[in-house]
ZAFINU-501942 format. One record per residue: x, y, z of N, C-alpha, C, O in turn. Coordinates in nm, 2 decimals, padded with zeros to 4 digits. Example, Ala and Ser with C-alpha at 12.3 -4.5 7.8 and 13.67 -1.06 7.14 Angstrom:
(site (01.32 -00.57 00.78) (01.23 -00.45 00.78) (01.32 -00.33 00.78) (01.42 -00.33 00.85))
(site (01.28 -00.22 00.71) (01.37 -00.11 00.71) (01.29 00.00 00.79) (01.34 00.11 00.80))
***
This chain:
(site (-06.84 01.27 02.51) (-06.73 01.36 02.51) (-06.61 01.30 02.45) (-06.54 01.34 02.36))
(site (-06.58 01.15 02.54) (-06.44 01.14 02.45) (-06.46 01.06 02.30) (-06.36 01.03 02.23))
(site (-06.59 01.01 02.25) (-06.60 00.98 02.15) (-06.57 01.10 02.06) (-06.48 01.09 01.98))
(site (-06.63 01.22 02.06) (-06.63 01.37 02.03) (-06.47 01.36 02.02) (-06.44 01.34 01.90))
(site (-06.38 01.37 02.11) (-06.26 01.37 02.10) (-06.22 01.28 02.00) (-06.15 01.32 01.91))
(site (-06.26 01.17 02.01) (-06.16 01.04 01.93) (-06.18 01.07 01.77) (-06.10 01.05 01.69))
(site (-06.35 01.12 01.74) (-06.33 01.17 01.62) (-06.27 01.30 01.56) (-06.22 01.30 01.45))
(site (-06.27 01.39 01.64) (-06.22 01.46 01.60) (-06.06 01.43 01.55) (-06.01 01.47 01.44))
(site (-05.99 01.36 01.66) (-05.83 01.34 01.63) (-05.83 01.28 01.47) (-05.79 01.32 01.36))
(site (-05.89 01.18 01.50) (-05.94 01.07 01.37) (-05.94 01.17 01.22) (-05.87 01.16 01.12))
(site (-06.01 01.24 01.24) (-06.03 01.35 01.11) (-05.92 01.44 01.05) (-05.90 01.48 00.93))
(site (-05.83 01.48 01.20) (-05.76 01.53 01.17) (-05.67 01.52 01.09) (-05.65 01.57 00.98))
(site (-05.57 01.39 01.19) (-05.53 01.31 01.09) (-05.53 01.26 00.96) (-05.43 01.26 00.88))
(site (-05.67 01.20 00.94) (-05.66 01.17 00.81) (-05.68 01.29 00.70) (-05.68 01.24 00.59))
(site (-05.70 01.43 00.72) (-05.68 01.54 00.68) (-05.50 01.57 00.62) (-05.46 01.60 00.51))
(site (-05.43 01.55 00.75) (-05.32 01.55 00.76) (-05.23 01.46 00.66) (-05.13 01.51 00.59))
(site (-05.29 01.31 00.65) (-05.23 01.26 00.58) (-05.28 01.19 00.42) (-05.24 01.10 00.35))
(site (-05.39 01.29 00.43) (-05.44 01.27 00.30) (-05.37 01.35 00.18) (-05.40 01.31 00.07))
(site (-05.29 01.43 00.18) (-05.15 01.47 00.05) (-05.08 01.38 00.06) (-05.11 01.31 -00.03))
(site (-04.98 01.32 00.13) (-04.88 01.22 00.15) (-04.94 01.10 00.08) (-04.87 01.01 00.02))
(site (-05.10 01.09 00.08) (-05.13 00.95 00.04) (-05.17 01.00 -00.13) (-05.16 00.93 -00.23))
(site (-05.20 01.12 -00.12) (-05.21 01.15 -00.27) (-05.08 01.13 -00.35) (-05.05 01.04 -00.44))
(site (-05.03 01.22 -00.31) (-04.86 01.19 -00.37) (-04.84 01.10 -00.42) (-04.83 01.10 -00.54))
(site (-04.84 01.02 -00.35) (-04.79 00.87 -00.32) (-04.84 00.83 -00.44) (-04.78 00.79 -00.54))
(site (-04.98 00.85 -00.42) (-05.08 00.77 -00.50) (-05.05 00.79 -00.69) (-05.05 00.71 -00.79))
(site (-05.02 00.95 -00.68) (-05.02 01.07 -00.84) (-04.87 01.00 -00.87) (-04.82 01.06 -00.96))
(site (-04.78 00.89 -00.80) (-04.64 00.84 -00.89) (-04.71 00.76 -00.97) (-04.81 00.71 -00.91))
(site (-04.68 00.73 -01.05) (-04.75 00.62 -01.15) (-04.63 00.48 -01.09) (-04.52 00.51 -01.05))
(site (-04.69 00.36 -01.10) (-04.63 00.24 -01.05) (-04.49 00.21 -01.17) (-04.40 00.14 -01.13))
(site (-04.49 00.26 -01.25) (-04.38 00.25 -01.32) (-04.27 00.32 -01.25) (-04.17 00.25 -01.22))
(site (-04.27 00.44 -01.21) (-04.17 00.54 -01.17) (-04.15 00.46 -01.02) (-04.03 00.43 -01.00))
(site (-04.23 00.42 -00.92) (-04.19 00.40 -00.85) (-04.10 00.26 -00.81) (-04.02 00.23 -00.72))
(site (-04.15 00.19 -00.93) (-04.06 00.03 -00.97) (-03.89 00.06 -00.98) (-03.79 -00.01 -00.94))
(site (-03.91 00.26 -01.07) (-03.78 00.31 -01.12) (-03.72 00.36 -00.99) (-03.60 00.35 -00.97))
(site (-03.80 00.40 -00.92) (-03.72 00.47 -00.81) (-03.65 00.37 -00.73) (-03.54 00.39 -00.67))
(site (-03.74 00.21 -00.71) (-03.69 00.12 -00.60) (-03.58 00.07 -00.69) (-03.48 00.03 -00.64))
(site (-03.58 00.07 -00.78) (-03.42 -00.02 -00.84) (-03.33 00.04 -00.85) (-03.22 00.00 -00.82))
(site (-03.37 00.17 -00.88) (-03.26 00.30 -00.83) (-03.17 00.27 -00.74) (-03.06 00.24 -00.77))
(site (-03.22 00.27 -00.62) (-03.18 00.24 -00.46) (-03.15 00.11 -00.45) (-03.06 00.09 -00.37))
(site (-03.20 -00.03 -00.50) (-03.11 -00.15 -00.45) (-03.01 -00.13 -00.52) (-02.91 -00.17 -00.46))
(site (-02.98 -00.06 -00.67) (-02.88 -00.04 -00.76) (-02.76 00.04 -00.68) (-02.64 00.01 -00.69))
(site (-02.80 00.11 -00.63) (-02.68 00.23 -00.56) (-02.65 00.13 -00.45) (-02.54 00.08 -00.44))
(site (-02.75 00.11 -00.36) (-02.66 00.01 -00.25) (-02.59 -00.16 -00.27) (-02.50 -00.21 -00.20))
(site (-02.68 -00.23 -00.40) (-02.57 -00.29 -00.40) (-02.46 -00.27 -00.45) (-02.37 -00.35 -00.43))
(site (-02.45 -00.17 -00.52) (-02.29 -00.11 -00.58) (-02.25 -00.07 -00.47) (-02.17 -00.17 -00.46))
(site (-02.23 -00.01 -00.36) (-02.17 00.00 -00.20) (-02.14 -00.13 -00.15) (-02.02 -00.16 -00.13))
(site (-02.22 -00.22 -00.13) (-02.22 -00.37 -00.05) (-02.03 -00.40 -00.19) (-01.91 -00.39 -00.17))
(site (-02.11 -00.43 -00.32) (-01.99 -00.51 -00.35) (-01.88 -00.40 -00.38) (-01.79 -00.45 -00.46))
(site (-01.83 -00.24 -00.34) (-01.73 -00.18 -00.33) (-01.64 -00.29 -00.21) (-01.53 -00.35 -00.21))
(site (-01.74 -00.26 -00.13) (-01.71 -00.26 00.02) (-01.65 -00.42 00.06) (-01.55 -00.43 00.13))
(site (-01.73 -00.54 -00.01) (-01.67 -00.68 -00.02) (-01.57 -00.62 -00.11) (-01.50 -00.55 -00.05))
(site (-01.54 -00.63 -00.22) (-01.41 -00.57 -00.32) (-01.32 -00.54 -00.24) (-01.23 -00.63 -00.25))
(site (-01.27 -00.43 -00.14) (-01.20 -00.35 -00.10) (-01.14 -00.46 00.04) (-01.02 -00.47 00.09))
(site (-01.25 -00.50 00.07) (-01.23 -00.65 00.20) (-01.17 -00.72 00.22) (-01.10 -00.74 00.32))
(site (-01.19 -00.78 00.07) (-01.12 -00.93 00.00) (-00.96 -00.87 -00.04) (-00.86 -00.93 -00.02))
(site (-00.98 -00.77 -00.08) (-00.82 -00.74 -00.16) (-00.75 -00.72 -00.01) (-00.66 -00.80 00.04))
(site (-00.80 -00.63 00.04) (-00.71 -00.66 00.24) (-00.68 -00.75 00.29) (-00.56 -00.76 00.30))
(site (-00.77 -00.86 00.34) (-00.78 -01.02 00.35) (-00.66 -01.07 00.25) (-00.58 -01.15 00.28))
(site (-00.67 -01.04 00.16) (-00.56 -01.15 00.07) (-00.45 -01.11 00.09) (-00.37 -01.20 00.11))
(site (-00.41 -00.96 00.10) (-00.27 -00.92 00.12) (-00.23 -00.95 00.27) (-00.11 -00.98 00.28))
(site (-00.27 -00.95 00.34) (-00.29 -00.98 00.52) (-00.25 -01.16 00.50) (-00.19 -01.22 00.59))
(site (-00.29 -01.23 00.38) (-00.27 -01.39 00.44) (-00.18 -01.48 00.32) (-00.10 -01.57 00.33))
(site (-00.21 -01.39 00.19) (-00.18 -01.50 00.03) (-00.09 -01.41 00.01) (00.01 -01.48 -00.02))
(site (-00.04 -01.28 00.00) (-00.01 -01.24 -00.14) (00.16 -01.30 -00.12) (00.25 -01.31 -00.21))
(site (00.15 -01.34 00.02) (00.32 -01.36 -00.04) (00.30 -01.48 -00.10) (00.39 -01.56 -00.07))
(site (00.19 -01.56 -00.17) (00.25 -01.67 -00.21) (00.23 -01.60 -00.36) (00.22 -01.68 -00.46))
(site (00.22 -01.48 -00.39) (00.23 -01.47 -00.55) (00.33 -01.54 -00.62) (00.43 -01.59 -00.57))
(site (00.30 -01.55 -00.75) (00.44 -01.55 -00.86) (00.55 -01.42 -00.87) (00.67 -01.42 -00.90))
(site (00.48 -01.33 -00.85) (00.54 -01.19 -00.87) (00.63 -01.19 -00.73) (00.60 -01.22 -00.61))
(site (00.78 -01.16 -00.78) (00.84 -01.09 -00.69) (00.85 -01.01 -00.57) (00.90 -01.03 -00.46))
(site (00.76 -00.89 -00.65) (00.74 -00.75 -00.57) (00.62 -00.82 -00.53) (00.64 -00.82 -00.41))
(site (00.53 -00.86 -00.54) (00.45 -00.87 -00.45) (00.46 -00.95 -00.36) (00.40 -00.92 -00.25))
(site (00.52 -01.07 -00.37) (00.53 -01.18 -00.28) (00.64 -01.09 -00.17) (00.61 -01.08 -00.05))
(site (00.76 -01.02 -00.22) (00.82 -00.96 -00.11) (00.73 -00.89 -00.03) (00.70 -00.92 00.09))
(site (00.68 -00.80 -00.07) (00.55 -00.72 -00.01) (00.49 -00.78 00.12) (00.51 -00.74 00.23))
(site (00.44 -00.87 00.08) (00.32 -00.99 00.12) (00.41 -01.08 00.24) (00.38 -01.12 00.35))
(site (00.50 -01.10 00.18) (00.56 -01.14 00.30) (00.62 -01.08 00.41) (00.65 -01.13 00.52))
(site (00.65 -00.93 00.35) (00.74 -00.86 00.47) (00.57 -00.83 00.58) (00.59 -00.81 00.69))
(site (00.42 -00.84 00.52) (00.36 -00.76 00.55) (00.31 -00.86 00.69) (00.29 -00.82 00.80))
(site (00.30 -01.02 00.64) (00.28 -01.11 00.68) (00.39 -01.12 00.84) (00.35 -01.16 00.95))
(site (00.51 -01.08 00.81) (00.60 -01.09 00.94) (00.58 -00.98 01.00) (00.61 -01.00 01.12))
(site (00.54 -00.83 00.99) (00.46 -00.76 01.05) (00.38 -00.83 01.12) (00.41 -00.86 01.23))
(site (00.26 -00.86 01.06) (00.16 -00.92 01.12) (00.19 -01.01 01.26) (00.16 -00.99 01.38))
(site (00.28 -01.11 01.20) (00.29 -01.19 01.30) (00.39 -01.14 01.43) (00.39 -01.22 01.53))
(site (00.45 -01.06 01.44) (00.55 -00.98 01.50) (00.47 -00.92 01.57) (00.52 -00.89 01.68))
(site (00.32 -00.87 01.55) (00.23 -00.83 01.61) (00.16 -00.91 01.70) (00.11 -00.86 01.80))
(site (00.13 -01.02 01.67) (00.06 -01.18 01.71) (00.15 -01.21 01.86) (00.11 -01.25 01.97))
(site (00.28 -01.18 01.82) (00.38 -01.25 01.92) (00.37 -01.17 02.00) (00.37 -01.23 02.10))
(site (00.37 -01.02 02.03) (00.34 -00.95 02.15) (00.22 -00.93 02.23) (00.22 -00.90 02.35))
(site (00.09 -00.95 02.12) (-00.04 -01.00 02.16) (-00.01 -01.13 02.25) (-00.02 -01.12 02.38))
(site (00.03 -01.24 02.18) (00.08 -01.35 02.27) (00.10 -01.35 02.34) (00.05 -01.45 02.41))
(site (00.24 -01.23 02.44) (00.30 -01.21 02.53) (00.21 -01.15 02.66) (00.23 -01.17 02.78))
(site (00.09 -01.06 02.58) (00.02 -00.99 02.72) (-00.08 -01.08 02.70) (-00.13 -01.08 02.82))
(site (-00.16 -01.18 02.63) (-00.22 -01.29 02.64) (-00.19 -01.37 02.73) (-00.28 -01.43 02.78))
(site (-00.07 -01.38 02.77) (00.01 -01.48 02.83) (00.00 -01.45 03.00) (-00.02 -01.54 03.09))
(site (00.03 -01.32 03.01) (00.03 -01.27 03.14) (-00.13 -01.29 03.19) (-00.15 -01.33 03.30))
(site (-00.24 -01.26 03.09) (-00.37 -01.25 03.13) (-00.42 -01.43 03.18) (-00.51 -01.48 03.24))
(site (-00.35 -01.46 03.13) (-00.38 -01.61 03.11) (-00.28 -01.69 03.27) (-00.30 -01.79 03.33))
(site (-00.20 -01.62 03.30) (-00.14 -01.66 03.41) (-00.03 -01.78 03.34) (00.00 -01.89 03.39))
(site (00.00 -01.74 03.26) (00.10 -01.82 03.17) (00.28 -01.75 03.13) (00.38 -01.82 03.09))
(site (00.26 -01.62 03.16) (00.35 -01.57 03.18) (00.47 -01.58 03.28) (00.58 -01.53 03.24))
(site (00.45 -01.64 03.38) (00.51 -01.68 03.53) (00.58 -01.80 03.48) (00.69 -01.83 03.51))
(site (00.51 -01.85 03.40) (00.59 -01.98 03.36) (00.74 -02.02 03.28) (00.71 -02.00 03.16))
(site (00.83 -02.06 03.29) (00.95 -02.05 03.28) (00.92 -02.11 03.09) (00.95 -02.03 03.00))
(site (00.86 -02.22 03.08) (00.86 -02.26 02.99) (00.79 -02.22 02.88) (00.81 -02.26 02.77))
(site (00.67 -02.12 02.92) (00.63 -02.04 02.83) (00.72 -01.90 02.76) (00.73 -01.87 02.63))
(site (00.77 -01.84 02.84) (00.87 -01.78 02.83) (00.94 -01.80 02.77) (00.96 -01.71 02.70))
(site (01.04 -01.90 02.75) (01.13 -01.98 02.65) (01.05 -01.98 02.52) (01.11 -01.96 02.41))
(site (00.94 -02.01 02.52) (00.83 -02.03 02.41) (00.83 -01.89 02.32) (00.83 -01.87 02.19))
(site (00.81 -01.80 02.44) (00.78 -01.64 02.37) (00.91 -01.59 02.35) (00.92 -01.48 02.30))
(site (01.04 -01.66 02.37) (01.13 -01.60 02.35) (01.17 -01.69 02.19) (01.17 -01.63 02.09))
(site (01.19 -01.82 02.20) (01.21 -01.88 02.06) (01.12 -01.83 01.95) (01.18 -01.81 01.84))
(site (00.99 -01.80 01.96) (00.92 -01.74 01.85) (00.97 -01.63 01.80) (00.98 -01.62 01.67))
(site (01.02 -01.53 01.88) (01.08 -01.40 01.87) (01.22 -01.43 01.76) (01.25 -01.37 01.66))
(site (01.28 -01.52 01.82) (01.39 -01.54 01.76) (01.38 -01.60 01.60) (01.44 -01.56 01.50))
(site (01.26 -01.72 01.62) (01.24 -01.77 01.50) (01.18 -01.64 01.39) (01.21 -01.64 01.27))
(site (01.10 -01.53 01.43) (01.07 -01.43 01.39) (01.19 -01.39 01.28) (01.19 -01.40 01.16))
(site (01.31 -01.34 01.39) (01.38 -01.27 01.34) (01.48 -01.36 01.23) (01.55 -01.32 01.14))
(site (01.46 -01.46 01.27) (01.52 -01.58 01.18) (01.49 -01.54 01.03) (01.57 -01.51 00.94))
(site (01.28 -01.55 01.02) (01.25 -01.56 00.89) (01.28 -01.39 00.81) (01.30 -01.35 00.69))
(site (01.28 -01.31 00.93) (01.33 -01.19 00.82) (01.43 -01.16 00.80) (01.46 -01.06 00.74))
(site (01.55 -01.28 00.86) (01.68 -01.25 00.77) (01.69 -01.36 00.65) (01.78 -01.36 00.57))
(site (01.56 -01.46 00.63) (01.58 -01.52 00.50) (01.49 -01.44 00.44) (01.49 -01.50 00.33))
(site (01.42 -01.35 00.42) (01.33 -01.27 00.36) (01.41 -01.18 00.31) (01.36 -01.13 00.20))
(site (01.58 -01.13 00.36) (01.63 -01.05 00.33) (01.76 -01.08 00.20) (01.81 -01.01 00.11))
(site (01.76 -01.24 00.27) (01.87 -01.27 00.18) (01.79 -01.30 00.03) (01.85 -01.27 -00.07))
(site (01.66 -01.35 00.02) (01.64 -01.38 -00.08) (01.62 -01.28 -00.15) (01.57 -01.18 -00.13))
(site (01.69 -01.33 -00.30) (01.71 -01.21 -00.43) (01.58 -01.12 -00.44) (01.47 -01.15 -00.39))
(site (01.60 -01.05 -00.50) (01.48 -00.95 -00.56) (01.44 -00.98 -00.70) (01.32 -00.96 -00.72))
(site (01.50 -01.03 -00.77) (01.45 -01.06 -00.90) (01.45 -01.24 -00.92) (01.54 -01.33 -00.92))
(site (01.28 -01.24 -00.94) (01.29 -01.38 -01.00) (01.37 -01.45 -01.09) (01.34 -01.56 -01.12))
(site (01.46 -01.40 -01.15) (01.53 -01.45 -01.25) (01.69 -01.50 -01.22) (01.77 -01.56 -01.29))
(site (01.70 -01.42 -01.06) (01.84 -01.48 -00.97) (01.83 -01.65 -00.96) (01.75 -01.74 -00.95))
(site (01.98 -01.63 -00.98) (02.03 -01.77 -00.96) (01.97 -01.77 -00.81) (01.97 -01.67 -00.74))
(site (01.91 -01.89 -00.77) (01.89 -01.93 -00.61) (01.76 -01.89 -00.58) (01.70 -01.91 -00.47))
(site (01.72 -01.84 -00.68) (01.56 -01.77 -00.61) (01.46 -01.82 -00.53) (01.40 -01.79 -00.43))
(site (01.47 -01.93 -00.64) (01.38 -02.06 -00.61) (01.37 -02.14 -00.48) (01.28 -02.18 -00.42))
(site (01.55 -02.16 -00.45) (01.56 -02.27 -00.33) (01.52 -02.17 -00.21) (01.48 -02.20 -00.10))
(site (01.54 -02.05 -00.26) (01.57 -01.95 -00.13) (01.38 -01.93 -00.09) (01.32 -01.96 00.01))
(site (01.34 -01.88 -00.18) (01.16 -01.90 -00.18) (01.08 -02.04 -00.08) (01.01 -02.06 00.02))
(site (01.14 -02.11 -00.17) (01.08 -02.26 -00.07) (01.18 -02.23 00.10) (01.10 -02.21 00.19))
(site (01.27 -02.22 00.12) (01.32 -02.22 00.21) (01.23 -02.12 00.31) (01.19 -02.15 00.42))
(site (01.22 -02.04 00.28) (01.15 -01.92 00.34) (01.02 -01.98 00.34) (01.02 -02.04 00.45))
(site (00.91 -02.01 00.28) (00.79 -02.03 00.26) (00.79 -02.15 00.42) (00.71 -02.14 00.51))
(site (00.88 -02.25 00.40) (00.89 -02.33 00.50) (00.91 -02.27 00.58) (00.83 -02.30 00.67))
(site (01.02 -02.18 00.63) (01.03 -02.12 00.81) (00.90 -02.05 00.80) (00.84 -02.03 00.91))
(site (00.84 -02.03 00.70) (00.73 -01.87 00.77) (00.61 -01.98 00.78) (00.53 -01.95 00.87))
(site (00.58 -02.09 00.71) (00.49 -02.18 00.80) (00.55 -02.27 00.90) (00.47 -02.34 00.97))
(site (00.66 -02.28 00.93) (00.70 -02.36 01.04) (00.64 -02.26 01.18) (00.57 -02.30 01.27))
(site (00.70 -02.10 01.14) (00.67 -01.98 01.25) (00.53 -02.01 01.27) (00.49 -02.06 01.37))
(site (00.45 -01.97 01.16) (00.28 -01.97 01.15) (00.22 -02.10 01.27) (00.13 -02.08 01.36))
(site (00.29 -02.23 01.22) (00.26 -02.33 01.35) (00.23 -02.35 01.49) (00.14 -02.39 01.56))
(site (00.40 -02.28 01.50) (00.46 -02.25 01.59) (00.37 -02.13 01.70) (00.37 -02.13 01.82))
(site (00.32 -02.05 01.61) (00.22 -01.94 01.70) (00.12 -01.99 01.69) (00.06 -01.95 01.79))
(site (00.05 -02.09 01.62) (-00.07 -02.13 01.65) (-00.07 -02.21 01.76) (-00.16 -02.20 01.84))
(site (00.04 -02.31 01.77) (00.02 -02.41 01.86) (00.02 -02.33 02.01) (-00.06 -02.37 02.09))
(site (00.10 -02.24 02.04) (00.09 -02.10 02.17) (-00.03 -02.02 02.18) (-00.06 -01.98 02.29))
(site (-00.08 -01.99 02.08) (-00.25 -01.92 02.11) (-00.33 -02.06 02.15) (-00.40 -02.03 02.25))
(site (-00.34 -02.17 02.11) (-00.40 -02.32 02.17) (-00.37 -02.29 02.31) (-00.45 -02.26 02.40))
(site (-00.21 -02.29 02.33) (-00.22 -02.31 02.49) (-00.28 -02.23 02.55) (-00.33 -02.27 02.66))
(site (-00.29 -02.11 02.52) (-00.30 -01.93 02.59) (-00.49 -01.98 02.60) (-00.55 -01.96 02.71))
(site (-00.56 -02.07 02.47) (-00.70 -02.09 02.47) (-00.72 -02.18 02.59) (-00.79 -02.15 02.68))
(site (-00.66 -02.30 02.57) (-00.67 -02.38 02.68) (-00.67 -02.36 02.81) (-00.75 -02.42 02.88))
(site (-00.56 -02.27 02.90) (-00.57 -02.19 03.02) (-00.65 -02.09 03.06) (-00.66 -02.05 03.17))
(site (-00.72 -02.03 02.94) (-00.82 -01.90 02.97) (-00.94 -01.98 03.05) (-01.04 -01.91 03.08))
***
């Protein structure tokens, strides 16, 4: 009886999936070579949209203020002191979680960053708008140096915040 059963299922089945295998079978191996390249072609055009679109975020988030261009480097750097303006309040509830907050001398730490913050976006502000100002240059290096001195400066405080966790 359940042999009776097991063929029967057995038959069914392959009843069932004897069109699917025809189909399959009636594409000629050319077409279906065309259909699979089809589809790595569409998805890797997605993959490198998607890296494309990544990289250009990424670069504006860390390089672009070091362009040549003006407008962009202003950009890039106002977007950069965002950023980090963001880092330093992250910092601050980091700090509490970390039991680092209580600390007098951390505090001083979170408060000098703040300040040095506000330091580099008033040299961000003085510096000309057009590369072709008298001063542009000293004013550029001058800035490029506080905004990696700042950059340090928060790295070496995420160290400690790592170190106490």
């Amino acid at each position: 009886m359940k042999f009776r059963a097991l063929l029967t299922c057995s038959f069914a089945l392959s009843c069932l999936a004897l069109p699917i295998v025809n189909a399959e079978k009636k594409k000629p191996l050319k077409e279906k070579v065309s259909d699979a390249a089809e589809t790595v072609k569409e998805e890797t055009s997605k993959a490198t949209e998607t890296v494309i679109e990544k990289t250009k975020e990424a670069w504006k988030k860390t390089k672009a203020y070091l362009s040549e261009d003006a407008k962009t480097y202003r950009e890039g750097a106002s977007g950069r002191l965002k950023d980090i303006e963001r880092d330093i309040e992250k910092l601050q509830s980091d700090s509490n979680a970390a039991k680092l907050g209580g600390r007098g001398y951390f505090k001083t730490r979170i408060s000098a960053l703040r300040q040095h913050h506000d330091y580099a976006v008033s040299e961000l502000n003085r510096l000309p708008k057009d590369k072709q100002a008298a001063g542009y240059d000293n004013a550029r290096k001058k800035f490029d140096d506080t905004l990696e001195d700042l950059e340090n400066a928060l790295a070496e405080a995420r160290g400690e915040i790592r170190n106490e966790s």
